[in-house]
TIDORO-892852 format. One line per field, with one value per atom (N, C-alpha, C): z, x, y; residue in three letters; atom name. Coordinates in Angstrom, 3 decimals. Atoms other than C-alpha are relative to their C-alpha. Example, Ala and Ser with C-alpha at 12.3 -4.5 7.8 and 13.67 -1.06 7.14 Angstrom:
REM residues 2
pz = [0.000 / 7.800 / 0.000 / -0.060 / 7.140 / 0.730]
px = [0.890 / 12.300 / 0.900 / -0.820 / 13.670 / -0.770]
py = [-1.190 / -4.500 / 1.200 / -1.190 / -1.060 / 1.090]
r = [Ala / Ala / Ala / Ser / Ser / Ser]
a = [N / CA / C / N / CA / C]
REM end
This chain:
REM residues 178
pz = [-0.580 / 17.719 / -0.540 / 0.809 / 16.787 / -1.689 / 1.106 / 13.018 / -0.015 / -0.004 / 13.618 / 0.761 / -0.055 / 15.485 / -1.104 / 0.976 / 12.879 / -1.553 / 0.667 / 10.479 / -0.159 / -0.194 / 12.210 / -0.340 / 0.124 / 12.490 / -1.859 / 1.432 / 8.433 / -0.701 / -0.005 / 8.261 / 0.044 / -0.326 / 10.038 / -0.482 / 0.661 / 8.144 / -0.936 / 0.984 / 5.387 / -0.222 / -0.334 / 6.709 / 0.256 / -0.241 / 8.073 / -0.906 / 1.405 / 4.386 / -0.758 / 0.696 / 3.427 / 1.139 / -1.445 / 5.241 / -1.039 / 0.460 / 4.636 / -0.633 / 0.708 / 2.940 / -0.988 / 1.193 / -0.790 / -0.037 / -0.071 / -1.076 / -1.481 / 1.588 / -4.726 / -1.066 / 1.153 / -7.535 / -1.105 / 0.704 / -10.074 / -1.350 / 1.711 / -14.130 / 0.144 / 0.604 / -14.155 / 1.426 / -1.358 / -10.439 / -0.672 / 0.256 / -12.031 / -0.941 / 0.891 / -15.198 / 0.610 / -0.866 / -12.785 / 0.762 / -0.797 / -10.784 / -1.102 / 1.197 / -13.849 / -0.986 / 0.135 / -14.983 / 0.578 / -0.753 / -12.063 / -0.055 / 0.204 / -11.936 / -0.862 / 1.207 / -15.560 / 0.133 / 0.047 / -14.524 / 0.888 / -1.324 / -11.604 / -0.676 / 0.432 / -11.954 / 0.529 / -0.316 / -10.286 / 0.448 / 0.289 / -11.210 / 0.705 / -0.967 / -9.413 / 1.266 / -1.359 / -6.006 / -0.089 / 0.261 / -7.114 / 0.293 / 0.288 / -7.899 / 1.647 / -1.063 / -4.765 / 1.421 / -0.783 / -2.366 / -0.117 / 0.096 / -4.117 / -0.118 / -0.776 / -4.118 / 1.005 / -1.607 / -0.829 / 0.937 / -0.971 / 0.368 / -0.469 / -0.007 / -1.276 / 0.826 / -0.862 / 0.472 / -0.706 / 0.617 / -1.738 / -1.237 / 0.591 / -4.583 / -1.577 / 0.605 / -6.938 / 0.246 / -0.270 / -6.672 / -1.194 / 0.830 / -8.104 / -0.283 / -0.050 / -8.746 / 1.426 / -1.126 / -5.904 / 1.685 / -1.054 / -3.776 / 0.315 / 0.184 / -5.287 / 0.282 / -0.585 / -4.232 / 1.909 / -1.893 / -0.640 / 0.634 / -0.053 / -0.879 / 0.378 / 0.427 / -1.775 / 0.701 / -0.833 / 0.445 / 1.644 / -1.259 / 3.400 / 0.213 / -0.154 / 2.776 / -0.042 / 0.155 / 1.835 / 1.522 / -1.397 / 4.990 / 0.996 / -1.058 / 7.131 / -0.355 / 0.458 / 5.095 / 0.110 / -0.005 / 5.277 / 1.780 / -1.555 / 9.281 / 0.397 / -0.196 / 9.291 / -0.040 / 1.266 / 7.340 / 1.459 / -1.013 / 9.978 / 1.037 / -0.835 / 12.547 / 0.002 / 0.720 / 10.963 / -0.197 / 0.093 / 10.104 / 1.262 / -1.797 / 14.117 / 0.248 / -0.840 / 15.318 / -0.524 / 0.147 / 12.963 / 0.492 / -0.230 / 13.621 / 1.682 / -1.650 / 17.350 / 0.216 / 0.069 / 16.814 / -0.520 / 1.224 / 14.373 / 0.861 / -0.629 / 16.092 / -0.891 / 0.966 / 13.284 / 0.007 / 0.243 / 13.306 / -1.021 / 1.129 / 9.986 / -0.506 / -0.009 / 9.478 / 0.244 / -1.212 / 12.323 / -1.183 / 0.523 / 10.678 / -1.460 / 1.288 / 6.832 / 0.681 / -0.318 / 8.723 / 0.736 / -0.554 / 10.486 / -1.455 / 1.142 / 7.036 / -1.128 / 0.799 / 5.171 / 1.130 / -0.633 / 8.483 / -0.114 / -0.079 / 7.934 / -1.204 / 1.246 / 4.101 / -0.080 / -0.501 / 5.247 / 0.626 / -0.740 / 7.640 / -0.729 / 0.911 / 4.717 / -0.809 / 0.506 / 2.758 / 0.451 / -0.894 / 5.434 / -0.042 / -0.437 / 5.621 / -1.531 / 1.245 / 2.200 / -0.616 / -0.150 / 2.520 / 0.295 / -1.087 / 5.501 / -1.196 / 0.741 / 3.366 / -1.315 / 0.977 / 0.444 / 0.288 / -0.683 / 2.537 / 0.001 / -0.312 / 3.603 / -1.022 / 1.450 / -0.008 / -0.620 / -0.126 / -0.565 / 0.309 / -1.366 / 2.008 / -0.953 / 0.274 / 0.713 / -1.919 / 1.227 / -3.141 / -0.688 / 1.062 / -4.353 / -0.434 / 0.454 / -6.474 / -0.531 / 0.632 / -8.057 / 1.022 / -1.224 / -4.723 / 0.194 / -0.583 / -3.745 / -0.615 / 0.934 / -6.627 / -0.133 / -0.390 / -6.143 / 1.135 / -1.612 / -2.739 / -0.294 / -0.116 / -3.790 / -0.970 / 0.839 / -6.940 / -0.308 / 0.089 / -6.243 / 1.461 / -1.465 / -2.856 / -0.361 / 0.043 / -4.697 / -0.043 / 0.032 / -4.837 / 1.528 / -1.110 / -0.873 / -0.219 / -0.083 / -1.629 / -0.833 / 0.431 / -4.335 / 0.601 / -0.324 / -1.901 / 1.023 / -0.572 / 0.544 / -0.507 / 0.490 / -1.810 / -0.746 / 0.380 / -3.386 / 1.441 / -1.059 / 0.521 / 1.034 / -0.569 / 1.904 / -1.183 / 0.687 / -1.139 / 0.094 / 0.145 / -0.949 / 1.585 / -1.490 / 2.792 / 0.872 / -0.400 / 4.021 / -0.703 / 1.197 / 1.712 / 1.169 / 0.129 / 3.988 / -0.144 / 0.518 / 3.556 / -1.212 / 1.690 / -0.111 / -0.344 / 0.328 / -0.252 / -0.101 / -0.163 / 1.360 / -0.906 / 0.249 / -0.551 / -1.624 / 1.325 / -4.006 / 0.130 / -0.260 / -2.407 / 0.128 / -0.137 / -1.529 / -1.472 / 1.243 / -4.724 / -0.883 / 0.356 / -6.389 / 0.711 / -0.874 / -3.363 / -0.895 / 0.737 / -4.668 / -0.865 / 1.607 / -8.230 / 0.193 / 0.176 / -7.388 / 0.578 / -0.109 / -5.919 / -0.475 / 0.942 / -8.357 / -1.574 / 1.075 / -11.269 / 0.417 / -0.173 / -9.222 / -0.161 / -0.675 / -8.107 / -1.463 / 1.204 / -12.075 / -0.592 / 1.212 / -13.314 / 0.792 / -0.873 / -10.395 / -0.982 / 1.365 / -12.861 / -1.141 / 1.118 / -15.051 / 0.026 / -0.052 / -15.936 / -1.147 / 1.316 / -17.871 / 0.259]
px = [1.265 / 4.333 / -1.116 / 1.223 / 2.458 / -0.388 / 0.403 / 2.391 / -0.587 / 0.665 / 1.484 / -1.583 / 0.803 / -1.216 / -1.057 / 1.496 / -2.761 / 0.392 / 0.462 / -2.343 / -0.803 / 1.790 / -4.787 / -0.908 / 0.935 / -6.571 / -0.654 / 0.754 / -6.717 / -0.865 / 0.723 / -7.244 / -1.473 / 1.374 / -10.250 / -0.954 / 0.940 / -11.651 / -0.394 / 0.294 / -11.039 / -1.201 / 0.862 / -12.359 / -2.000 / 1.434 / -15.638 / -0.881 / 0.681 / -16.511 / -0.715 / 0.559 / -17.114 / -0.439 / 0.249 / -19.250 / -0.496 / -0.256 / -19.683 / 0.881 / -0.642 / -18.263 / -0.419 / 0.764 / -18.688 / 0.219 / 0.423 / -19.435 / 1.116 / -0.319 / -18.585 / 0.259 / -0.268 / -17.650 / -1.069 / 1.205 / -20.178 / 1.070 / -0.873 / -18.313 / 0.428 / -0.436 / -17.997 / 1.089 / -0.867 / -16.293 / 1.865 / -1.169 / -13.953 / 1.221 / -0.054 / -13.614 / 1.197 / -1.029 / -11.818 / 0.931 / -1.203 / -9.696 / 0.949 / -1.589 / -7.905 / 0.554 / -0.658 / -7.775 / 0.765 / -1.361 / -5.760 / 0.529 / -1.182 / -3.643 / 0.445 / -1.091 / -2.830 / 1.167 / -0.916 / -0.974 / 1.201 / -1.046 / 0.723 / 1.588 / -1.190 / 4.343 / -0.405 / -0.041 / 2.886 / -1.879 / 1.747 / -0.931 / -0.290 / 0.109 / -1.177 / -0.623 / 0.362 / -0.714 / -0.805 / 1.049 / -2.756 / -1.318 / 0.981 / -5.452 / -0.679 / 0.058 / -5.380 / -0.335 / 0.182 / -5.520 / -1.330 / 1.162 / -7.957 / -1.565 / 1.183 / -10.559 / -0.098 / 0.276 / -9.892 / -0.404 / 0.819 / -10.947 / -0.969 / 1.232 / -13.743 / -1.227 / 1.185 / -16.951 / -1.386 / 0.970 / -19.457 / 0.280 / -0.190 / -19.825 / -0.160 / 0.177 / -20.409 / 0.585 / -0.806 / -17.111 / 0.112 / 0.028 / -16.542 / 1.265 / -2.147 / -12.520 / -0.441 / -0.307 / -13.607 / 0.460 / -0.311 / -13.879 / 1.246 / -0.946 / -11.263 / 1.407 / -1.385 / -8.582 / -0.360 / 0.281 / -10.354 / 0.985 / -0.584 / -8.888 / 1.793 / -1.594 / -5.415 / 0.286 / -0.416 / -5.044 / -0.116 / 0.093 / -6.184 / 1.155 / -1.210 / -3.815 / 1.317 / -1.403 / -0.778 / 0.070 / -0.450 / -0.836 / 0.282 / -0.686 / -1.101 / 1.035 / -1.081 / 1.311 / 1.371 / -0.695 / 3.692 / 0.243 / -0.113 / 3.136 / 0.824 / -0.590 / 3.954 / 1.863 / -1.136 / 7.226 / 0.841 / -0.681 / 8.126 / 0.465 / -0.428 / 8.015 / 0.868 / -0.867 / 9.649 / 2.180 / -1.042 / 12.688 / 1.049 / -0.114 / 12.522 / 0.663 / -0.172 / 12.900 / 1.520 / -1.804 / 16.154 / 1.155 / -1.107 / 17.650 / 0.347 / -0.387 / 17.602 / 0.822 / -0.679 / 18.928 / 1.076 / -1.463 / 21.926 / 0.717 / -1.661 / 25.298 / 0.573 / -0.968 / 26.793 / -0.522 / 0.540 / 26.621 / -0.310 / 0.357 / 26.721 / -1.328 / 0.888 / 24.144 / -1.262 / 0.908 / 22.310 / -0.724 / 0.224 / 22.379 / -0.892 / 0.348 / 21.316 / -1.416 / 0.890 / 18.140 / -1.132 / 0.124 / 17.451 / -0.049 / 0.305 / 17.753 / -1.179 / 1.091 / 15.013 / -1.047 / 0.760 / 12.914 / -0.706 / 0.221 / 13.215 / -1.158 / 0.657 / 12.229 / -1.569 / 0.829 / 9.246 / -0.954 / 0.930 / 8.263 / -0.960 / 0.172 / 7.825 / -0.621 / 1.080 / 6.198 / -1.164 / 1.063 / 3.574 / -0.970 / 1.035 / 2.693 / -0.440 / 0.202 / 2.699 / -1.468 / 1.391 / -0.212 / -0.997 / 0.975 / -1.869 / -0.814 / 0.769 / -2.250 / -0.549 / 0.710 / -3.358 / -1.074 / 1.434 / -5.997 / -0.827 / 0.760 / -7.058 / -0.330 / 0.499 / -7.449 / -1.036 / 1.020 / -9.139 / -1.429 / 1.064 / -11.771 / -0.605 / 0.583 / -12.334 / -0.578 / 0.370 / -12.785 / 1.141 / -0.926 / -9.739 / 1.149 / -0.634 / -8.507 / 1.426 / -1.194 / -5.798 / 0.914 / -0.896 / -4.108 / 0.057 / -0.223 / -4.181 / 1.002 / -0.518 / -2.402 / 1.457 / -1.194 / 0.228 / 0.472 / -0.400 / 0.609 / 1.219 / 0.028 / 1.191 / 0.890 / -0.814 / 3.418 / 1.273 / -1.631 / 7.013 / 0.431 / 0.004 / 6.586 / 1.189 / -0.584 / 8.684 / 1.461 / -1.611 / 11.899 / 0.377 / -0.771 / 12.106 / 0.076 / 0.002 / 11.494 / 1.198 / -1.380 / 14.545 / 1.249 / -1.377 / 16.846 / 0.019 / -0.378 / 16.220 / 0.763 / -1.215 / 17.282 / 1.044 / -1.415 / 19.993 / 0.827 / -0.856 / 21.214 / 0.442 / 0.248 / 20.412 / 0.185 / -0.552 / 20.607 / -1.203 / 0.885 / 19.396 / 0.145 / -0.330 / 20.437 / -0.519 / 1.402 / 17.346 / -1.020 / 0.964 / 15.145 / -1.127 / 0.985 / 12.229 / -0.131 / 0.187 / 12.889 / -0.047 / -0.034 / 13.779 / -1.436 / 0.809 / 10.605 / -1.584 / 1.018 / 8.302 / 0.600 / -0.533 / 10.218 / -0.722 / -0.048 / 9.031 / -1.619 / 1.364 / 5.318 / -0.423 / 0.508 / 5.168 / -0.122 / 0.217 / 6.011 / -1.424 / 1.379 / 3.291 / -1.324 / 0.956 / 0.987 / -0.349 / -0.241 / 2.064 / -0.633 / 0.812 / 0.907 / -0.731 / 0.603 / -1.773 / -1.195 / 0.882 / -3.259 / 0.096 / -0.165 / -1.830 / -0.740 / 0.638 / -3.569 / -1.818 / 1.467 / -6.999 / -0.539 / 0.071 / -7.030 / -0.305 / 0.334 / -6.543 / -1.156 / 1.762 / -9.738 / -1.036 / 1.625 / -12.008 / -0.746 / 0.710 / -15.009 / -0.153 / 0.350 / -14.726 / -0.197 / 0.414 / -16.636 / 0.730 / -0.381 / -16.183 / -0.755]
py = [0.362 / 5.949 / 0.883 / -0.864 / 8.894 / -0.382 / 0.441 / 8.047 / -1.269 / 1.326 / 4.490 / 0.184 / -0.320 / 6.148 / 0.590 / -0.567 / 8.300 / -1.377 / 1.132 / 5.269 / -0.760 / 0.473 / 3.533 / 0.546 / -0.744 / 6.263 / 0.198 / -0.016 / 6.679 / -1.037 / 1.535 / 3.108 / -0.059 / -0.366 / 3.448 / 0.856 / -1.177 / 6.147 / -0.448 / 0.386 / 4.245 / -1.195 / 0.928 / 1.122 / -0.429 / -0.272 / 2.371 / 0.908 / 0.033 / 3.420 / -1.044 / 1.286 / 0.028 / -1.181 / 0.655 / -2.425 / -1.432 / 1.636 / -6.303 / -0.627 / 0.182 / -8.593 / -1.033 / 0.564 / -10.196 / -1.241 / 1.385 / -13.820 / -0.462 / 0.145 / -13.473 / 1.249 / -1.529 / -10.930 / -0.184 / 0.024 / -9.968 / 0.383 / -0.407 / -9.491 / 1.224 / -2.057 / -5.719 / -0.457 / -0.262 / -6.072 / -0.745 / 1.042 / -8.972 / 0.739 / -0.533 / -6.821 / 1.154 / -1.378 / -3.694 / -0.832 / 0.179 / -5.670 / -0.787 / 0.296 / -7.163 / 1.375 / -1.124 / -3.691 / 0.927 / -0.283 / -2.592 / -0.669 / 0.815 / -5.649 / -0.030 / 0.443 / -5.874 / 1.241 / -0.763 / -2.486 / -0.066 / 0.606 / -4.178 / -0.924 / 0.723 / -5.820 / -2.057 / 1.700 / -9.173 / 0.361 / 0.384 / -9.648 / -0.877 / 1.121 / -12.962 / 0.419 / -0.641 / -10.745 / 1.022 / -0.650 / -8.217 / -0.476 / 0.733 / -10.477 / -0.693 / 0.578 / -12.168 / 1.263 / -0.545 / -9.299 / 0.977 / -0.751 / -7.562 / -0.929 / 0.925 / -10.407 / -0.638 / 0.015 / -11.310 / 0.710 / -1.253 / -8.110 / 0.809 / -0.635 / -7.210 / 0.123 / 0.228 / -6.068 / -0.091 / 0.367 / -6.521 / -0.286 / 0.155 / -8.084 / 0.511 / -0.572 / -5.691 / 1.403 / -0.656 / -3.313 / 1.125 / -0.643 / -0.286 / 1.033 / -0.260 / 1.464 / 0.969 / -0.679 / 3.906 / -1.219 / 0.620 / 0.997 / -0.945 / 0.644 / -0.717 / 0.570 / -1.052 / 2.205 / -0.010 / 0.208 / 1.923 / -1.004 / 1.187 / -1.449 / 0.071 / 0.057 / -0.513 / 0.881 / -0.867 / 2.571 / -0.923 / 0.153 / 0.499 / -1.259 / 1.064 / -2.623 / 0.682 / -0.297 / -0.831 / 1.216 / -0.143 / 1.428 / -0.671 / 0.679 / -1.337 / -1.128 / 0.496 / -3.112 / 0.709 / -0.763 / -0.229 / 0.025 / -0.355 / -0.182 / -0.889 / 1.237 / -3.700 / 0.271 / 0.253 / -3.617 / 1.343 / -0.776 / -0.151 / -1.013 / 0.792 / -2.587 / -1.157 / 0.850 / -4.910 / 0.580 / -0.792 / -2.765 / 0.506 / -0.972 / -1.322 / -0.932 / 0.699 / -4.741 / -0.810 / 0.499 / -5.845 / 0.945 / -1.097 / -2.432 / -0.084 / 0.517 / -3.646 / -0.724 / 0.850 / -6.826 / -0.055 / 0.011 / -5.733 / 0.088 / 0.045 / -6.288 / 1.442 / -1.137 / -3.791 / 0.830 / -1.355 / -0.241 / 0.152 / -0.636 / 0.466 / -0.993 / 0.426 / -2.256 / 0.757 / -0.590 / -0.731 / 1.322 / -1.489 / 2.904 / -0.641 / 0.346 / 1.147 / -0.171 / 0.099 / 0.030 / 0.900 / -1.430 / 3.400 / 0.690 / -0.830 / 5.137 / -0.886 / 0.725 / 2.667 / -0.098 / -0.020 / 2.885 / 1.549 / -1.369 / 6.909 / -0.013 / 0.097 / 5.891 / -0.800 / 0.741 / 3.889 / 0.232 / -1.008 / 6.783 / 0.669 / -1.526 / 9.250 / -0.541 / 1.105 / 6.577 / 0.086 / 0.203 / 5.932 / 1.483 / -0.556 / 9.370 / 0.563 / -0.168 / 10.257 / -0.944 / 0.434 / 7.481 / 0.532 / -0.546 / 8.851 / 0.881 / -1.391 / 12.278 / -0.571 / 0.356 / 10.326 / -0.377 / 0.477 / 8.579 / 1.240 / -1.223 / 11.886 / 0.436 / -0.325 / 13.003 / -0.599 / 0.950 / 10.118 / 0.006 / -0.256 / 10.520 / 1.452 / -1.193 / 14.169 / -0.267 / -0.208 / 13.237 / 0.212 / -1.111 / 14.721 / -0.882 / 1.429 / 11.701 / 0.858 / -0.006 / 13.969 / 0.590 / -0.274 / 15.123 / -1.343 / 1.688 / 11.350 / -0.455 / 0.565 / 10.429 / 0.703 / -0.602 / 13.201 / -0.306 / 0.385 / 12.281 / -1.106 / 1.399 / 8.198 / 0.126 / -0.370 / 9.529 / -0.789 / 0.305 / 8.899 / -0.683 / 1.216 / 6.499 / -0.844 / 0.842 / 4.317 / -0.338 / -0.030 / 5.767 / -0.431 / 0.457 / 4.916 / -1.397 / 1.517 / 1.389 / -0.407 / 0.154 / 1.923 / 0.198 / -0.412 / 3.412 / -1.272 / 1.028 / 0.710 / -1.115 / 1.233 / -2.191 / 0.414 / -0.336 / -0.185 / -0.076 / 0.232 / 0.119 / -1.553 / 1.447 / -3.426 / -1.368 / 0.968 / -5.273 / -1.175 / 1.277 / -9.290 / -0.412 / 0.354 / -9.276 / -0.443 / 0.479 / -9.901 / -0.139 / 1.152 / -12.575 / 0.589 / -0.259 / -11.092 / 1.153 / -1.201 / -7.735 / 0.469 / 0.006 / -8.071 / -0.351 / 0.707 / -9.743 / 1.254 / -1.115 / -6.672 / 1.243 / -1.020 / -4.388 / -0.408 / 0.478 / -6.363 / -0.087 / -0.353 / -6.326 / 1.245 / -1.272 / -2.753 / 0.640 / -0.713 / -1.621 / -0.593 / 0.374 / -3.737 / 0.613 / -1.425 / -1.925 / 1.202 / -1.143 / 1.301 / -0.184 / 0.006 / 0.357 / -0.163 / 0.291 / -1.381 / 1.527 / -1.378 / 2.259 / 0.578 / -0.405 / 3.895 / -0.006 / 0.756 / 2.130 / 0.228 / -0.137 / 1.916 / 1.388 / -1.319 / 5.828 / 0.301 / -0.850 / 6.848 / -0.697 / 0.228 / 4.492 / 0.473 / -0.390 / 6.106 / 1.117 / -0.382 / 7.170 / -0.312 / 0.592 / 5.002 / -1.551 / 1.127 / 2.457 / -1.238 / 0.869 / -1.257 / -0.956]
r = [Unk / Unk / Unk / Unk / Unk / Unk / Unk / Unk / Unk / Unk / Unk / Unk / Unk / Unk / Unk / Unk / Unk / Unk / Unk / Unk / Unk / Unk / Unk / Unk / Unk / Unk / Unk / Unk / Unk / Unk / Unk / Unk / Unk / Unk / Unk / Unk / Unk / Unk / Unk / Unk / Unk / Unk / Unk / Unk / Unk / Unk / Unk / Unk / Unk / Unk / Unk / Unk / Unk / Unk / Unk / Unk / Unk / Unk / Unk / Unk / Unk / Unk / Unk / Unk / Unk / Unk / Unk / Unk / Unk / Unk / Unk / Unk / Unk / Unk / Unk / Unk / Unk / Unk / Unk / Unk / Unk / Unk / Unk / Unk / Unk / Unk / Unk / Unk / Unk / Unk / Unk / Unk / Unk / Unk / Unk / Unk / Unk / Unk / Unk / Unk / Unk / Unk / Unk / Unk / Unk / Unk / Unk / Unk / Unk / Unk / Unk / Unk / Unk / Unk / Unk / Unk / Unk / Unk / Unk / Unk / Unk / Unk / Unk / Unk / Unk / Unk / Unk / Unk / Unk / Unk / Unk / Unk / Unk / Unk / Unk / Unk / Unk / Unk / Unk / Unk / Unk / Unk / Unk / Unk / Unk / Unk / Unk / Unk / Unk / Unk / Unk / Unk / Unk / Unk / Unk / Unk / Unk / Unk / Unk / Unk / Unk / Unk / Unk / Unk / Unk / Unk / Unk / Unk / Unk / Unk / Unk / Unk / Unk / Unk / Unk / Unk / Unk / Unk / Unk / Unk / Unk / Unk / Unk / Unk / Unk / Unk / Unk / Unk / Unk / Unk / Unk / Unk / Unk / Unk / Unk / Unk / Unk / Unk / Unk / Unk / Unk / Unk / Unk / Unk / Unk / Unk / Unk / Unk / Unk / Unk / Unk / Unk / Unk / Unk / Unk / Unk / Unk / Unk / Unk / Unk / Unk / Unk / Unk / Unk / Unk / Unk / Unk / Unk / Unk / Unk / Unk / Unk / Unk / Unk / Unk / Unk / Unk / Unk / Unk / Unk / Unk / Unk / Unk / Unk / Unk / Unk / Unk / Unk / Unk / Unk / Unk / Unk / Unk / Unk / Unk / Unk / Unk / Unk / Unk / Unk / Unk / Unk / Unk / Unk / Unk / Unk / Unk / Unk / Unk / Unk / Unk / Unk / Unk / Unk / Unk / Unk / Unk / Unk / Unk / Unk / Unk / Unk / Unk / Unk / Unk / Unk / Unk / Unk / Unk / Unk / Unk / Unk / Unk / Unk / Unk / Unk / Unk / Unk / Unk / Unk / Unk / Unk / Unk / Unk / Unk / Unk / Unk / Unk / Unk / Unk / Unk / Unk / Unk / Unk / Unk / Unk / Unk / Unk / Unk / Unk / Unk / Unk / Unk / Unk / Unk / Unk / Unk / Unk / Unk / Unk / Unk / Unk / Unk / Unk / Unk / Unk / Unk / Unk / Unk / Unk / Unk / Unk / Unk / Unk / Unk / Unk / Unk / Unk / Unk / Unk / Unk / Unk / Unk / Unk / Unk / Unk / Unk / Unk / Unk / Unk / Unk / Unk / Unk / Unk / Unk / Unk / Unk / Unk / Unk / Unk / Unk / Unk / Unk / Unk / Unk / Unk / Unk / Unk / Unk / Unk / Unk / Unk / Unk / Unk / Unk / Unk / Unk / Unk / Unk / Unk / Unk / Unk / Unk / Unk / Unk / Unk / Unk / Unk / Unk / Unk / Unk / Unk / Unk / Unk / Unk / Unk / Unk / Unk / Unk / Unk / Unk / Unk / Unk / Unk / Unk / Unk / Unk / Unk / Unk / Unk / Unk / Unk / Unk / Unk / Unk / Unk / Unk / Unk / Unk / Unk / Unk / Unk / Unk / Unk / Unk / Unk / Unk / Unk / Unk / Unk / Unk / Unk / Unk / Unk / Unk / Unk / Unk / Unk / Unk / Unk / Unk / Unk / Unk / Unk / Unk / Unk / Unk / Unk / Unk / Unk / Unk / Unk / Unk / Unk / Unk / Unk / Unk / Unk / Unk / Unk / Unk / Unk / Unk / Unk / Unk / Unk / Unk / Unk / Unk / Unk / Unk / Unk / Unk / Unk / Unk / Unk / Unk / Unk / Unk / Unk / Unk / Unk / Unk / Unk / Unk / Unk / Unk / Unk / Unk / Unk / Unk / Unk / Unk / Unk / Unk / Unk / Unk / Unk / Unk / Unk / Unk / Unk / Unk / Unk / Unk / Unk / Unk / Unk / Unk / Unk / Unk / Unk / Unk / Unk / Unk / Unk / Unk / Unk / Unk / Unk / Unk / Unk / Unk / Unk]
a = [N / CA / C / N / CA / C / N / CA / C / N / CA / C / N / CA / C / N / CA / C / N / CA / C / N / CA / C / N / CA / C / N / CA / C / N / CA / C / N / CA / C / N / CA / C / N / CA / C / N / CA / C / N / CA / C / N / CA / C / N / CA / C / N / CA / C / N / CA / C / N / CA / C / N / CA / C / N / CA / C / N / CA / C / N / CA / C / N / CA / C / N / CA / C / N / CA / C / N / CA / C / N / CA / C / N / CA / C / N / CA / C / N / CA / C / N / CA / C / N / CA / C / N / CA / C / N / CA / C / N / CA / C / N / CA / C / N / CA / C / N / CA / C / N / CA / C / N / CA / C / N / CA / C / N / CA / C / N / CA / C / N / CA / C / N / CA / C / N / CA / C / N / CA / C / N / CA / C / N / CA / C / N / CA / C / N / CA / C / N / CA / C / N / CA / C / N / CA / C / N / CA / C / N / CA / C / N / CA / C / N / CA / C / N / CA / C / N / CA / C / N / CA / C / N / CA / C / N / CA / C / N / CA / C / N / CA / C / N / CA / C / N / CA / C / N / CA / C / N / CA / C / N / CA / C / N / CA / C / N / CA / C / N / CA / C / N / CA / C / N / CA / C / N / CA / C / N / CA / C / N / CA / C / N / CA / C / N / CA / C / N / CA / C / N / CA / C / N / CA / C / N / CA / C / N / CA / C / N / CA / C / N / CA / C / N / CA / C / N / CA / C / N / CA / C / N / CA / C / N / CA / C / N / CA / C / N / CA / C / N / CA / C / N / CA / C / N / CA / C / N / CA / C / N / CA / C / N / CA / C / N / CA / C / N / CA / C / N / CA / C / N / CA / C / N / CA / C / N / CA / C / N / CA / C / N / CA / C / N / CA / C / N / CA / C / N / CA / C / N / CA / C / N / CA / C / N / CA / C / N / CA / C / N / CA / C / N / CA / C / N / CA / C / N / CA / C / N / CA / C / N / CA / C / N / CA / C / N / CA / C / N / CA / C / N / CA / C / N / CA / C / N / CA / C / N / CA / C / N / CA / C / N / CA / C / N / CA / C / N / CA / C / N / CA / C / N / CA / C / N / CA / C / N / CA / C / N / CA / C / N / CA / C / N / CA / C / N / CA / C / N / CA / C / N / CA / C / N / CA / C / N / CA / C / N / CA / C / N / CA / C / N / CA / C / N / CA / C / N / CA / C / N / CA / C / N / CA / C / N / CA / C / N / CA / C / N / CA / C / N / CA / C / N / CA / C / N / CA / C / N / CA / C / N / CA / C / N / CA / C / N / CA / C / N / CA / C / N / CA / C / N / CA / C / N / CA / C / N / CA / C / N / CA / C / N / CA / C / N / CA / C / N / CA / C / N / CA / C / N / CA / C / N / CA / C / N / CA / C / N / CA / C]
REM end
């Protein structure tokens, strides 16, 4: 509970950085979000989340990591809850326990966000970026432990990582223009 608390809470920090929202994208804006996605494993979704949430139409990579820090936390919150509520429902222990150890991986994820947000927030693009680093090995140990077992968990597990990149990718072009 407490982490899902200060999640929000980063959320919000992040959130109430950016205000409206863009009608339309202007070339240079269009120009940066295919330069983070082309670094993404699935551009398509990239593409799609990041012009759906723009707030103005004339974006710039700082705002474009705003973007990606604020979706993938609450994408990551999601996915906790998600995890909570099969590890309830599992009849099987060892099941049980596999879902408890990718909920742990999921935790450490989340906050490994949080503190990136917070980096974020302060300027300090290359603590952010260390933070957001190696996120992805929990998302490897989950489907090395779970497998295809769950087509929707397999599914968030194949979105997060794209997440991951897609802040990954934005965070290193902040300052530069195209």
């Amino acid at each position: 509970m407490k982490s899902r608390l200060s999640c929000l809470v980063s959320t919000i920090v992040i959130l109430l950085s950016i205000s409206g929202r863009a009608s339309s994208t202007d070339l240079g804006t269009q120009t940066r979000i295919e330069h983070v996605c082309s670094e993404t494993s699935d551009y398509n979704l990239c593409q799609v989340i990041l012009s759906k949430n723009l707030y103005t139409s004339m974006t710039d990579f700082n705002a474009l990591t705003q973007i990606c820090l604020s979706h993938i936390l609450m994408y990551i919150s999601d996915t906790l809850t998600f995890l909570e509520a099969a590890e309830r429902n599992e009849t099987s222990e060892s099941q049980r326990a596999l879902f408890a150890d990718c909920g742990e991986g999921y935790g450490s994820m989340l906050a490994q966000f949080e503190n990136a947000a917070f980096e974020f927030a302060k300027g300090d693009y290359k603590s952010m970026l260390s933070d957001i680093g190696d996120t992805t090995r929990y998302v490897t140990q989950c489907e090395t432990a779970l497998g295809n077992k769950l087509s929707e968990f397999h599914k968030r597990n194949v979105d997060t990582k794209v997440f991951i990149e897609m802040s990954n990718a934005s965070g290193k072009l902040i300052g530069q223009q195209f």
